[in-house]
C-alpha positions as CSV (number, residue, x, y, z in Angstrom):
1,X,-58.9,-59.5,-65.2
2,X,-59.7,-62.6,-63.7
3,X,-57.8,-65.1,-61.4
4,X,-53.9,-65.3,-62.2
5,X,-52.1,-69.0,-62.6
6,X,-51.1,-69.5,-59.2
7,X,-53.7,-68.2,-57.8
8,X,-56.2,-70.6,-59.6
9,X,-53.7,-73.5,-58.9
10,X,-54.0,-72.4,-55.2
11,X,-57.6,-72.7,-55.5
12,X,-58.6,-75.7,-56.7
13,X,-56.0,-77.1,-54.1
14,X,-58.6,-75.8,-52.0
15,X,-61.5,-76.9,-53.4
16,X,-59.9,-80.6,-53.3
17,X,-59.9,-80.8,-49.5
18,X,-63.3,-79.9,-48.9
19,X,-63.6,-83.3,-47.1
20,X,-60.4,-82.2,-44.7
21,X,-62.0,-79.0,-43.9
22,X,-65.3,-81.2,-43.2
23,X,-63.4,-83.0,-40.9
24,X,-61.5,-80.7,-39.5
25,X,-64.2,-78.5,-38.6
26,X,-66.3,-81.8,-37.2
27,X,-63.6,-82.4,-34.8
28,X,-62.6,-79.0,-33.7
29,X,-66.4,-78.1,-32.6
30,X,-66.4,-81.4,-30.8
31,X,-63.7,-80.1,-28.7
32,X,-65.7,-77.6,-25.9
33,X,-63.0,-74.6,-25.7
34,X,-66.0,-72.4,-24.1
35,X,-66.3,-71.7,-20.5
36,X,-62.2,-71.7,-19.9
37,X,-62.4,-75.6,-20.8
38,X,-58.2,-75.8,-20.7
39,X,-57.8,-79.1,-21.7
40,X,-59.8,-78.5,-24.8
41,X,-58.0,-75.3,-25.5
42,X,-54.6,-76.7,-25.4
43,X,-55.8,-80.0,-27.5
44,X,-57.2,-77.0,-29.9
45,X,-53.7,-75.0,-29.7
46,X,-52.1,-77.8,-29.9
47,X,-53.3,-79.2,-33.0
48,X,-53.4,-76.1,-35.1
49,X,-49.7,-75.3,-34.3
50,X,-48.6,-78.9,-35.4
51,X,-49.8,-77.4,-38.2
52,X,-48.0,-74.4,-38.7
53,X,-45.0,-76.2,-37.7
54,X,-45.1,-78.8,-40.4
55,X,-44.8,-75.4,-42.5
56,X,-42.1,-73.6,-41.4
57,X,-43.5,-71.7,-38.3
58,X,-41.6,-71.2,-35.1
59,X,-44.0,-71.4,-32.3
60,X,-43.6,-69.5,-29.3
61,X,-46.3,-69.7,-26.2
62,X,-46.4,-66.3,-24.3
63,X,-48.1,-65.9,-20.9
64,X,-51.1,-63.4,-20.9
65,X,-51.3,-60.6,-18.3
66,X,-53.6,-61.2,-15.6
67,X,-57.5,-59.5,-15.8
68,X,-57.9,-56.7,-13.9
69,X,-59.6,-58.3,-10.7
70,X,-62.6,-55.9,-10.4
71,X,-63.8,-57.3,-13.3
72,X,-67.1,-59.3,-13.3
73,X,-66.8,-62.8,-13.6
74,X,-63.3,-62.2,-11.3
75,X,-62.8,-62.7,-7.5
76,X,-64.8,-59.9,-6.1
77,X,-64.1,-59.6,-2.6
78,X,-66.3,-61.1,0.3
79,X,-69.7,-60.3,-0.8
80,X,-71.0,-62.7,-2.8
81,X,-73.3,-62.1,-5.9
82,X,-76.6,-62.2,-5.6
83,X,-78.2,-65.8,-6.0
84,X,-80.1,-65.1,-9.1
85,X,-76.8,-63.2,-10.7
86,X,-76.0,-66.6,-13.2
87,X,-72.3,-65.5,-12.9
88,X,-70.4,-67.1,-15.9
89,X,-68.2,-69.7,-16.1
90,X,-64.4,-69.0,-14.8
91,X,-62.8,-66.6,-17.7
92,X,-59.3,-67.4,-16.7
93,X,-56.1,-65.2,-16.4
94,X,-52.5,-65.0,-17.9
95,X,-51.3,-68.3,-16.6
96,X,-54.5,-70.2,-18.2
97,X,-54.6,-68.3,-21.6
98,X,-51.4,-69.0,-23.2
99,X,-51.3,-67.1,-26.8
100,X,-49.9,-69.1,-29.6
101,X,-47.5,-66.5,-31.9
102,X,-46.7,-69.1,-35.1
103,X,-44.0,-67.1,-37.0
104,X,-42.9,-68.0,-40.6
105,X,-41.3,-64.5,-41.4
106,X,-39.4,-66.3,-44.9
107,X,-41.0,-65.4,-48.2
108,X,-41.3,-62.7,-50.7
109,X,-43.3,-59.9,-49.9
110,X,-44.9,-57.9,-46.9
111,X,-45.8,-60.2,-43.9
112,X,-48.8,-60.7,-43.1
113,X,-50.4,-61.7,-39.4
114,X,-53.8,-64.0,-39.5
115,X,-55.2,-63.5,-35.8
116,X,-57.8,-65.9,-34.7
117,X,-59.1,-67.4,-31.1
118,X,-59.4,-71.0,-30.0
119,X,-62.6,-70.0,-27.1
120,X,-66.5,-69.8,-27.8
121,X,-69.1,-68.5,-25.4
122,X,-70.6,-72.1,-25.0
123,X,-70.9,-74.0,-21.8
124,X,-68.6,-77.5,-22.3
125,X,-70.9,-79.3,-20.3
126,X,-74.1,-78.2,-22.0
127,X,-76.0,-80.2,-24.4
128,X,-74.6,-78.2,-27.7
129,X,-71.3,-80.4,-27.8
130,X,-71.2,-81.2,-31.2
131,X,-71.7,-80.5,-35.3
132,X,-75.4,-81.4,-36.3
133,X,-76.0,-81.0,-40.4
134,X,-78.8,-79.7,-42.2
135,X,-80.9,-82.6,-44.1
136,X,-79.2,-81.2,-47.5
137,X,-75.7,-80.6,-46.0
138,X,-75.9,-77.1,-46.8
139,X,-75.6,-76.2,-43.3
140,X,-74.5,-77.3,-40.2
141,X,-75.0,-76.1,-36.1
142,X,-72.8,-76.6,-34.2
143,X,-70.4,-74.2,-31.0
144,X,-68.6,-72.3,-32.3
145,X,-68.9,-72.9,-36.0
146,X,-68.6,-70.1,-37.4
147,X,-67.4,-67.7,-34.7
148,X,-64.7,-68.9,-35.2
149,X,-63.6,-72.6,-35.8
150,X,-64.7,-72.8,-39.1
151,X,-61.9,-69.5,-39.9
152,X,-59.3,-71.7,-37.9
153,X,-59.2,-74.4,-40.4
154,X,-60.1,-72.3,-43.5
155,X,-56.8,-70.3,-42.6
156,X,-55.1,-73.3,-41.8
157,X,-56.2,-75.2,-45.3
158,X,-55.5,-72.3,-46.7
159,X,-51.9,-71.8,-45.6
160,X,-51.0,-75.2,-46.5
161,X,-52.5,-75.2,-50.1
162,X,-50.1,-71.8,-50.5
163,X,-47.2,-74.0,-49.7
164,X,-48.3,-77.0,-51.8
165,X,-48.4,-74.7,-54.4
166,X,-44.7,-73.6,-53.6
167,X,-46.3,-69.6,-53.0
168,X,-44.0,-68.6,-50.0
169,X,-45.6,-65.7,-48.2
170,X,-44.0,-64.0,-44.7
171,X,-46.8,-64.7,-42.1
172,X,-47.6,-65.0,-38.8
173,X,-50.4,-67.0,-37.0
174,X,-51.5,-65.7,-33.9
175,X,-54.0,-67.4,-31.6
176,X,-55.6,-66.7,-28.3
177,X,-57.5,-68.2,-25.9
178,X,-59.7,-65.1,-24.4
179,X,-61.4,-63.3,-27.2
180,X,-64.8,-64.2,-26.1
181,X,-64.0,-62.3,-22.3
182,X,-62.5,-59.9,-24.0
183,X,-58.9,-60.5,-24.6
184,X,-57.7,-59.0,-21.6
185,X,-54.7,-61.9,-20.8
186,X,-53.7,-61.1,-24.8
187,X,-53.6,-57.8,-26.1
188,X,-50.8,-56.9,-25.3
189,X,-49.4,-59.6,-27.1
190,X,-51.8,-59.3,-30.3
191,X,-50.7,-54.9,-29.9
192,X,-46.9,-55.8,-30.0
193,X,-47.1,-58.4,-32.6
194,X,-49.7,-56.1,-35.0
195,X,-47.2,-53.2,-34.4
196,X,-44.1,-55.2,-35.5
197,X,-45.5,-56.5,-38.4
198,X,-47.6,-52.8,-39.6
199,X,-43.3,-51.4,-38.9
200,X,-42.6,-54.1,-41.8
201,X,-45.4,-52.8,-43.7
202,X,-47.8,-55.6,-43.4
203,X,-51.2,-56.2,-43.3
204,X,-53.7,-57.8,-40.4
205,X,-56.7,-60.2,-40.8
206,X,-58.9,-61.5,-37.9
207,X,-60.8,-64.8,-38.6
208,X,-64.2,-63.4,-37.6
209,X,-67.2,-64.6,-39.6
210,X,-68.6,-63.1,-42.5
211,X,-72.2,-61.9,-41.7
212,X,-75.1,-64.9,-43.7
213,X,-74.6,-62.3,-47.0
214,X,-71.2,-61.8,-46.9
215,X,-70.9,-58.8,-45.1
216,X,-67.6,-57.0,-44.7
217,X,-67.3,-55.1,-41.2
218,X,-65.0,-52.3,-42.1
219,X,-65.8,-50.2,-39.0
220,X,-66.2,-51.0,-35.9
221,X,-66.9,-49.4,-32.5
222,X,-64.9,-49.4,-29.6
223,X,-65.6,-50.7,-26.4
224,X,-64.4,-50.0,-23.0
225,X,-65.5,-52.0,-19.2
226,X,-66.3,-50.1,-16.1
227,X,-66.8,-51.0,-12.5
228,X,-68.3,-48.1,-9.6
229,X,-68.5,-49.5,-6.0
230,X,-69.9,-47.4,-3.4
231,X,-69.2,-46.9,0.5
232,X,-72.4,-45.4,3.3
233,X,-72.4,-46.2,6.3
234,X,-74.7,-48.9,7.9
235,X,-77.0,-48.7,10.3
236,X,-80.3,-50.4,11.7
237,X,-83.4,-49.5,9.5
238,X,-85.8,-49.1,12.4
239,X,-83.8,-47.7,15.4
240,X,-81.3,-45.6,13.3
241,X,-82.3,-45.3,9.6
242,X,-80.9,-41.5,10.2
243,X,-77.5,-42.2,10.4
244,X,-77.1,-44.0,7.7
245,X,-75.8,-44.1,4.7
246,X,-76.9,-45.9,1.6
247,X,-74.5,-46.6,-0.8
248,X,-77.8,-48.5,-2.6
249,X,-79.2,-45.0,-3.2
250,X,-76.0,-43.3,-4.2
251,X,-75.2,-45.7,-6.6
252,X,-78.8,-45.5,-8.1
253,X,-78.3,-42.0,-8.4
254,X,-74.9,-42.6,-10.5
255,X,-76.3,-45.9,-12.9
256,X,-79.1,-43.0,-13.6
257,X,-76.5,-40.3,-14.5
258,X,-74.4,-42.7,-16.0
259,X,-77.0,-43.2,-18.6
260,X,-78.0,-40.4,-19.5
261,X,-74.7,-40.1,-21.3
262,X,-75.7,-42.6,-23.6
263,X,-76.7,-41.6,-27.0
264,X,-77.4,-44.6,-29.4
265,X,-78.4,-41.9,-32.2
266,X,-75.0,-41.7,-32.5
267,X,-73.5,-45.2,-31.8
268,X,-72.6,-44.0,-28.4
269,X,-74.0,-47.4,-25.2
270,X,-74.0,-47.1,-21.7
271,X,-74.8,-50.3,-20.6
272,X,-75.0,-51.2,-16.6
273,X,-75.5,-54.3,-14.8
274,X,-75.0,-56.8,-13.1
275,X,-75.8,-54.4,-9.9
276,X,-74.7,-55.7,-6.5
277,X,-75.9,-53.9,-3.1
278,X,-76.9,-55.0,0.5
279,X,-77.1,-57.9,2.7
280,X,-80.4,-57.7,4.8
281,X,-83.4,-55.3,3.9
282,X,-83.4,-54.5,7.9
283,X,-79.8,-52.8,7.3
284,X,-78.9,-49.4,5.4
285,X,-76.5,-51.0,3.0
286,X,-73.1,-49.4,3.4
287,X,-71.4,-51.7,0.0
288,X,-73.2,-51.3,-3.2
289,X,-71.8,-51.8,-7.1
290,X,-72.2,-52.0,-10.4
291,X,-70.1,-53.1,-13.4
292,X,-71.1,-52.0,-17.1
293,X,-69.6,-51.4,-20.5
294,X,-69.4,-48.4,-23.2
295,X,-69.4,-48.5,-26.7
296,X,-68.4,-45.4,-29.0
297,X,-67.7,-44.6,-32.1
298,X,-64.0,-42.8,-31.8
299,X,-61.3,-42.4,-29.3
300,X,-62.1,-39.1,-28.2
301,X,-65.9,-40.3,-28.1
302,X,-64.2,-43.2,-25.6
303,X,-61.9,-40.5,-23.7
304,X,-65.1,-37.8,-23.4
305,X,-67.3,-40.8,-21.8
306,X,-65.1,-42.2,-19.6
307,X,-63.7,-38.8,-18.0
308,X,-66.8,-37.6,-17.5
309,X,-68.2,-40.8,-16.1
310,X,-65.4,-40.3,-13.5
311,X,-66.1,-36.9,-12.9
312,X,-69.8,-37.8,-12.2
313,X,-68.5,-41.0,-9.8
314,X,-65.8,-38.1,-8.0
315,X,-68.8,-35.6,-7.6
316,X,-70.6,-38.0,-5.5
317,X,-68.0,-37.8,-2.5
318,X,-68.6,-36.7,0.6
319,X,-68.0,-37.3,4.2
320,X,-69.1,-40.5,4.9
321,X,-69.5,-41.7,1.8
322,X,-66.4,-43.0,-1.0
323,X,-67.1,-43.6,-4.3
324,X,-64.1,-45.7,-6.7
325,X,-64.4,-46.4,-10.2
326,X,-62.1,-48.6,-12.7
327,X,-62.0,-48.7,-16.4
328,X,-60.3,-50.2,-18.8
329,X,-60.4,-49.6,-22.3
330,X,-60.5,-53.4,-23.8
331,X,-61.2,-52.7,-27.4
332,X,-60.4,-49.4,-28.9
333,X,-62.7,-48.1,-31.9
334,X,-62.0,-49.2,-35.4
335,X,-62.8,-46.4,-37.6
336,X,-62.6,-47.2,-41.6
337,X,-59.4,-45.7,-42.9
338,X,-58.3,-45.0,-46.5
339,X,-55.8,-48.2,-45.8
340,X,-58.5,-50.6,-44.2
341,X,-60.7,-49.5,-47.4
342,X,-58.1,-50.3,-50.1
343,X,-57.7,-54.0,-48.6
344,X,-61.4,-54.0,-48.4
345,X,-62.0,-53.0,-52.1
346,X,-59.0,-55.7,-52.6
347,X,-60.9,-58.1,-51.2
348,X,-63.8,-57.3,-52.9
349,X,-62.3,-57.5,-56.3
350,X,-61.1,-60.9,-55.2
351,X,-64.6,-62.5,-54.3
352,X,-65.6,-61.2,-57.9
353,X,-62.9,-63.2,-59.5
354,X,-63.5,-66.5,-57.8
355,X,-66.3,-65.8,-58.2
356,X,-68.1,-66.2,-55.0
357,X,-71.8,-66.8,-55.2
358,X,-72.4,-63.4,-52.8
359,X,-70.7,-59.9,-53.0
360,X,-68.3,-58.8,-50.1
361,X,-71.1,-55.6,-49.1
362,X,-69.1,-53.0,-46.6
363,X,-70.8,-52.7,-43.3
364,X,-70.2,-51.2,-39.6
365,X,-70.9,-52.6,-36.5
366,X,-71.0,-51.8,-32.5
367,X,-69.5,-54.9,-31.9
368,X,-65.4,-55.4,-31.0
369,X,-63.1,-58.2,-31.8
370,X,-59.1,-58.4,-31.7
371,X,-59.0,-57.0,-34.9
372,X,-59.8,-53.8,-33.0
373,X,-56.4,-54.0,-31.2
374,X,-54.4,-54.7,-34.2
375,X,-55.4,-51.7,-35.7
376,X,-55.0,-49.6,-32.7
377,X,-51.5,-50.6,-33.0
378,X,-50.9,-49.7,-36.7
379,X,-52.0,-52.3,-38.8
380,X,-54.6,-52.0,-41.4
381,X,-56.9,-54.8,-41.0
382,X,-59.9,-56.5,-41.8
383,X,-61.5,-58.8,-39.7
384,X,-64.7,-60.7,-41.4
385,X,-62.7,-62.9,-43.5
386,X,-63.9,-65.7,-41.5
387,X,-66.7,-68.0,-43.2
388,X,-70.3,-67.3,-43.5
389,X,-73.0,-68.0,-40.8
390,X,-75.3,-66.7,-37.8
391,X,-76.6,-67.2,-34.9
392,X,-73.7,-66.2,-33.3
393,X,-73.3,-66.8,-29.3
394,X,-76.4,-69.4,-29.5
395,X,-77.4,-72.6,-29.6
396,X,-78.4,-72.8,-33.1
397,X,-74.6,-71.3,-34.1
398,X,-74.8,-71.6,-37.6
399,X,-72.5,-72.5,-40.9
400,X,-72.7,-72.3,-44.5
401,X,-71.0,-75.4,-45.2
402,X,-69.5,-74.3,-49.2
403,X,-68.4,-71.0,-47.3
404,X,-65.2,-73.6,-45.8
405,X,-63.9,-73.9,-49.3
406,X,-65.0,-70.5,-50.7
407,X,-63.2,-68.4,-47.8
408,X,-60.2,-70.1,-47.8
409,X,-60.1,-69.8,-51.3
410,X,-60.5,-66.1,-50.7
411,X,-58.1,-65.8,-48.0
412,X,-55.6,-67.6,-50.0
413,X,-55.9,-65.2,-52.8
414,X,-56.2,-62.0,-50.4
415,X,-53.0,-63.0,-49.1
416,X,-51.1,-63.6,-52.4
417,X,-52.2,-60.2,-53.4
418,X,-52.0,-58.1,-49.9
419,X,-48.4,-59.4,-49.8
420,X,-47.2,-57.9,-53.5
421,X,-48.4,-54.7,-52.7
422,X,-48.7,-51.7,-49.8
423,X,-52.0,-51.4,-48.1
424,X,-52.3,-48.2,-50.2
């Protein structure tokens, strides 16, 4: 069985803007949307949901939550960070990550919601501004390239070709502004939105990239932030080192037990630092802290590490010295479920129709993304649907340039079928 009628039609819709999604992916890397750039972020938002309009979407802006304010990169009380610390840029909250929710809920079939993020990790006033091509055009570097403006406008060429085509699918668009920090001002607007549309019986996608062979992540870890901050008492190093406290040596002592609990045998990361602590090497410091993240395989893997990190935090108390610790469970795991599999095998069977010039290979990884968070909420979903490329989070961000056409194709298709049918 190969490609059905409108399917094929669909597709070589696709394949005759390959010089739109060129374009389109020229001037979306040109616009900086790393580093909390807002201006670039709304021009980014803005453009895309034009978009979406001009096919029927309603578009509503929501308001993220604000970040919890221990976290690193947030205000963090008086003492400032150590000089050498590089802090990163600001990561914004709920009032500067407006989330896009494009609904077009008309259409035969089971809805469908296409999650994707406007930010990159790049700094908008570093010298990786813009798209540079390979001397054969094959590929192209360039911020953000593939992770993950080159899945914005494959979805969005995609989309329009299926209404070109007259296929009219029930879909929603959902973009955010806060992936790369971890999606803190969003998710619970990605959660509600994945758990209304898995209550209709639909399917999610996330617009991450494909890995340089085509990988398909069907399982992923989860991932969860943690901050411990430490009260001693002060005193003078050389007159009264006695009656001191440190809270640098307590908190050693819990970064030390804290990792022991790692166990990367079995996909289970403590990870600590930046580390905070003192003011003058003459002084006992009485502040110290650490913030740090976990990564593991299953929720009761993330429940088991995080109580017992608290009770190894609590069992440091004692008069004179205070020990508090905040978590917060940003990403929860992504096992692979008999659901997530059958869209995986579905799009699988679709790459072999097209047929793209790699297989769709299954694969797991520790790392998260929103798709993480629209599963949590009920949703079966894949999330490497995205183009192909690498260096991811560097300056030599990479894309395959024929993956533009070939994923949307793909997408287009995966959508059509997802649609018809139950995710089992």
């Amino acid at each position: 069985m190969g490609l059905r009628g409108a399917e094929q039609h669909v597709c070589n819709a696709i394949a005759a803007r390959r010089k739109d999604l060129l374009a389109d992916l020229v001037l979306h890397v040109g616009l900086a949307t790393g580093g909390g750039n807002v201006a670039a972020l709304d021009r980014t938002r803005e453009l895309l949901t034009t978009r979406a309009s001009k096919l029927g979407a309603t578009i509503e802006i929501l308001r993220g939550d604000r970040r919890p304010a221990w976290l690193w990169g947030e205000t963090k009380g008086t003492q400032a960070p150590p000089a050498s610390a590089n802090p990163p840029p600001p990561l914004g909250g709920g009032t500067e990550t407006p989330i896009a929710v494009c609904r077009r809920p008309t259409g035969a079939g089971r809805p469908l919601l296409i999650a994707g993020h406007l930010d990159t990790v790049h700094d908008p006033n570093g010298p990786f501004r813009e798209l540079m091509f390979s001397a054969d055009g094959k590929r192209a570097v360039g911020p953000g390239c593939v992770d993950m403006k080159g899945g914005l406008v494959a979805a969005l060429v995609a989309l329009e070709c299926l209404d070109q085509c007259n296929v009219r699918l029930p879909w929603t668009l959902l973009l955010n502004s806060d992936e790369e920090s971890g999606s803190f001002a969003s998710s619970r607007i990605i959660f509600e939105e994945a758990a209304r549309v898995a209550k209709l019986g639909g399917s999610g996608i996330a617009l991450e990239p494909g890995g340089p062979n085509g990988e398909l992540i069907t399982e992923r870890a989860g991932s969860a932030q943690f901050f411990i901050e430490v009260r001693g008492r002060a005193a003078h190093v050389g007159r009264d080192f006695a009656a001191g406290i440190s809270a640098v040596y307590i908190l050693a002592d819990l970064i030390l037990k804290a990792a022991s609990l790692g166990n990367p045998s079995r996909n289970i990361i403590v990870n600590i630092g930046p580390i905070e602590g003192g003011n003058a090497t003459n002084v006992v410091p009485d502040r110290a802290r650490a913030w740090g993240n976990l990564r593991f395989p299953s929720a009761a893997d993330g429940q088991v590490l995080t109580g017992t990190l608290r009770a190894i935090c609590e069992a440091a108390v004692r008069p004179g010295v205070s020990v508090e610790i905040s978590t917060s469970l940003s990403r929860p795991a992504k096992p692979l479920t008999l659901e997530v599999e059958h869209l995986a095998h579905l799009a699988r069977t679709i790459s072999e129709q097209l047929p793209l010039p790699r297989p769709l290979p299954f694969g797991k990884t520790g790392g998260v993304c929103d798709g993480n968070i629209m599963q949590d909420a009920g949703l079966p979903t894949l999330d490497t649907l995205g183009v192909r490329g690498g260096g991811l989070h560097a300056t030599d961000e990479w894309i395959e340039i024929d993956s533009l056409v070939e994923r949307a194709q793909l997408l287009a298709v995966f959508l059509m079928r997802a649609s018809e049918q139950s995710a089992m």
